[in-house]
C-alpha positions in Angstrom: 47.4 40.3 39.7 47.6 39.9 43.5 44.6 38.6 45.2 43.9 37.7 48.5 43.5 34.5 49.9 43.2 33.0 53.3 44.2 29.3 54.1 42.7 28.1 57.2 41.5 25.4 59.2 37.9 24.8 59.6 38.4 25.0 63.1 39.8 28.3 62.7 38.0 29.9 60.2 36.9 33.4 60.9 34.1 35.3 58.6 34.6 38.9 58.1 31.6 41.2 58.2 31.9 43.0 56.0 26.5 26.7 37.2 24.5 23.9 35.9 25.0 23.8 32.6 22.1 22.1 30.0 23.9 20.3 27.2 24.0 23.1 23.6 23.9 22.7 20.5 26.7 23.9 18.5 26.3 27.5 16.4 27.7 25.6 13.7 28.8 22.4 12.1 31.4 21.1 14.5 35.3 21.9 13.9 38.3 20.7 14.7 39.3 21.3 18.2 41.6 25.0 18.4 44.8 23.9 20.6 44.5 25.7 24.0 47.0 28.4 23.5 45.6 29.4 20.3 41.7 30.4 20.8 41.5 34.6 21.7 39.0 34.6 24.4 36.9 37.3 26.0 35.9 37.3 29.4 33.5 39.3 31.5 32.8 39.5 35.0 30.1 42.1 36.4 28.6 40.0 39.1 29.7 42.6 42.3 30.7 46.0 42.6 34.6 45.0 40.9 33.9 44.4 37.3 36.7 42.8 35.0 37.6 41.8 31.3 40.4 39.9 30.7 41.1 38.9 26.6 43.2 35.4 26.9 44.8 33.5 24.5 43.9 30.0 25.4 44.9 30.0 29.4 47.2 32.7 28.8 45.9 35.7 30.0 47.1 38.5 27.3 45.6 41.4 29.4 42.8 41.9 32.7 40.8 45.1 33.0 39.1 46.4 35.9 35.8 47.7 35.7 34.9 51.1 37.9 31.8 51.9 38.2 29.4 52.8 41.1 26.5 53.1 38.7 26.4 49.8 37.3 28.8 48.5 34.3 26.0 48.2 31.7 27.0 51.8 30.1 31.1 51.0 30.3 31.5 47.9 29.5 31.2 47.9 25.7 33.5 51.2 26.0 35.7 49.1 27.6 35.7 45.8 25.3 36.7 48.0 22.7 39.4 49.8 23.9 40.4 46.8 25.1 40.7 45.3 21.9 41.8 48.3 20.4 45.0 48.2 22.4 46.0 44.6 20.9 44.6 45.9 17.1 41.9 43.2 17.2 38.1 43.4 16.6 35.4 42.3 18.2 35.2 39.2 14.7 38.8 37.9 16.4 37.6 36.5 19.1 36.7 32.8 19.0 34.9 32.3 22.1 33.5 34.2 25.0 32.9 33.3 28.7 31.1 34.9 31.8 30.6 34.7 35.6 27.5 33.4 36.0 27.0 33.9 39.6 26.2 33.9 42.4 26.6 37.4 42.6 24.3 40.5 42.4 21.3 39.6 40.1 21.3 42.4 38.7 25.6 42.1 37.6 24.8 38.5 36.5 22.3 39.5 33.9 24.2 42.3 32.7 27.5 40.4 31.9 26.1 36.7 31.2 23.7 39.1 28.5 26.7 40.7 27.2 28.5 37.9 25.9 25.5 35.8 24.8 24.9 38.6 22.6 28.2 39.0 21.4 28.3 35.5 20.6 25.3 35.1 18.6 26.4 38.6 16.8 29.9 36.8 16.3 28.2 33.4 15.6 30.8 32.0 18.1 29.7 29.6 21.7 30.2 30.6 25.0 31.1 29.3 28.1 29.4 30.2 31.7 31.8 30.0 34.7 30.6 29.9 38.4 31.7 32.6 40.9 32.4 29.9 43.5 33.9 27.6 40.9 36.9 30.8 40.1 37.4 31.8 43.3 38.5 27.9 43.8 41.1 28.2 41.7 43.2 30.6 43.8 43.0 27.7 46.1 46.4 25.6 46.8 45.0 22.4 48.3 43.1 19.3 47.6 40.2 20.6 48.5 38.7 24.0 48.4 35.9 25.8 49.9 35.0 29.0 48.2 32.6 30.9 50.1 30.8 34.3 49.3 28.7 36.6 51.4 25.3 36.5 50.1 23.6 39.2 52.8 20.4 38.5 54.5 22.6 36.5 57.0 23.5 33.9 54.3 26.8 32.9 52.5 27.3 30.9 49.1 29.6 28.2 49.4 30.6 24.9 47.7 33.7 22.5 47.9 36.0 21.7 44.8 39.1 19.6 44.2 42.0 20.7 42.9 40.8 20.3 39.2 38.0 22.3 40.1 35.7 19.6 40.0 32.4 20.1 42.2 32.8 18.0 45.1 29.9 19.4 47.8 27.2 21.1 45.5 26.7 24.6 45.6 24.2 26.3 48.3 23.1 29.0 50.3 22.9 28.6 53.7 23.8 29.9 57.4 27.8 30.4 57.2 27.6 28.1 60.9 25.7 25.5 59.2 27.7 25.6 56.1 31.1 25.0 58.2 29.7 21.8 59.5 29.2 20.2 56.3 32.6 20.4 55.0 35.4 18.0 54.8 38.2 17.8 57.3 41.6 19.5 55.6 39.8 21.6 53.3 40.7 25.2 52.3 38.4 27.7 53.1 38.4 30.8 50.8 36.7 33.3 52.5 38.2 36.3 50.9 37.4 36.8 47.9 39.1 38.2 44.9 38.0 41.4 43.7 38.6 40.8 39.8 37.7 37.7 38.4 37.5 37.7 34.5 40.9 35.6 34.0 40.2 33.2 36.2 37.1 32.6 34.2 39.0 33.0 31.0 41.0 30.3 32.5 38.3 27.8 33.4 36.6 28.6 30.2 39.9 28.2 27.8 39.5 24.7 29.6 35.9 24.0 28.2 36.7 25.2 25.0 39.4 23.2 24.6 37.4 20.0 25.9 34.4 20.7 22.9 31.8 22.1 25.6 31.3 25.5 24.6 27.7 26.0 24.2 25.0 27.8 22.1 24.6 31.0 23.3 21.0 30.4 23.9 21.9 27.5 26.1 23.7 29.7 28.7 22.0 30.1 31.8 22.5 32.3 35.1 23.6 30.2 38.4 21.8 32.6 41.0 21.7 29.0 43.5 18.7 31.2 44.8 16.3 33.4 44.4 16.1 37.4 44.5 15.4 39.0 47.3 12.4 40.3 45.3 11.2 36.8 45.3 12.4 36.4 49.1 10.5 39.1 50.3 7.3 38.4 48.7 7.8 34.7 50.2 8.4 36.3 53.8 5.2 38.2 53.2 2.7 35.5 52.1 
């Protein structure tokens, strides 16, 4: 898949206009760890207006669907997962871990696909994994250092900095894009465009997890909104 991706300068970046984790307990007695190429993953994103699946074996990613759907994805994406599957004769019992976008993203797109395969998982009575937004868009990155950033409206922007293993460096926030710039480290990557589809990347990050034993109980998996709605925003602004 071709994505877009803009390596720049701080000094020259330009901005278009346009997830802690708590530690789980395991569904089941714990088993030997599955060698990374061999555990069939399922991963969603539906945290903006360009939904995805991609089904992975390990960090090979088998096949990446995009989701269309001005309405929301709540009413396709089941549709989806299982033509999805049906295409690679598998069921929905084949896969042996699932993993989300957790945000930040729409509130709305994060609860609908971070729900989806929590309940698939404790259906399946398999563990998930819960990938940040800013943490996948980092690993399109090609330096040391990487600086995803996301346009969170109301004059804001999501951004954090990670190394090259996708490590958090500078801790996720929102802030004032202006504000933001002069926190970062010199040399480091700013990705301000940001990929429209990005279920195999978390498939990727997540094939990672699984492979290192911290998959987590569904019931363990939490959103990574990094702030609140604007619900809560506005009633703030009001009081």
């Amino acid at each position: 898949m071709q994505t877009a991706r803009r390596t720049r300068s701080i000094k020259c970046i330009g901005w278009g206009r346009s997830a802690g984790q708590k530690p789980g307990r395991s569904l089941e007695r714990p088993t030997p760890r599955r060698k990374l190429e061999t555990v069939r993953l399922l991963a969603i994103d539906t945290t903006s207006e360009f939904g995805s699946l991609a089904l992975a074996a390990g960090d090979r990613i088998i096949e990446e669907v995009a989701l269309d759907s001005p309405d929301g994805f709540a009413h396709v994406m089941f549709p989806e997962i299982e033509a999805l599957l049906a295409r690679h004769n598998l069921k929905i019992t084949d896969i042996e871990g699932f993993a989300a976008a957790a945000g930040p993203g729409s509130f709305t797109g994060v609860r609908v696909g971070l729900t989806a395969a929590k309940g698939l998982a404790e259906a399946t009575h398999r563990q998930v994994v819960a990938v940040s937004n800013l943490q996948a868009i980092a690993s399109f990155g090609t330096r040391a250092l990487r600086a995803p950033v996301i346009d969170a409206r109301r004059g804001d922007i999501f951004g954090a900095v990670y190394d090259a293993d996708l490590r958090l460096v500078a801790p996720e926030v929102v802030m004032k894009l202006e504000d933001w710039l002069r926190t970062l480290p010199a040399d480091v990557e700013v990705i301000d465009q940001v990929p429209k589809h990005l279920a195999g990347a978390i498939a990727r990050i997540a094939a990672g997890r699984f492979e290192a034993g911290l998959a987590q109980d569904p019931a363990e998996i939490d959103a990574n909104y990094v702030r609140r709605s604007d619900a809560e925003l506005m009633w703030r602004d009001k009081v």
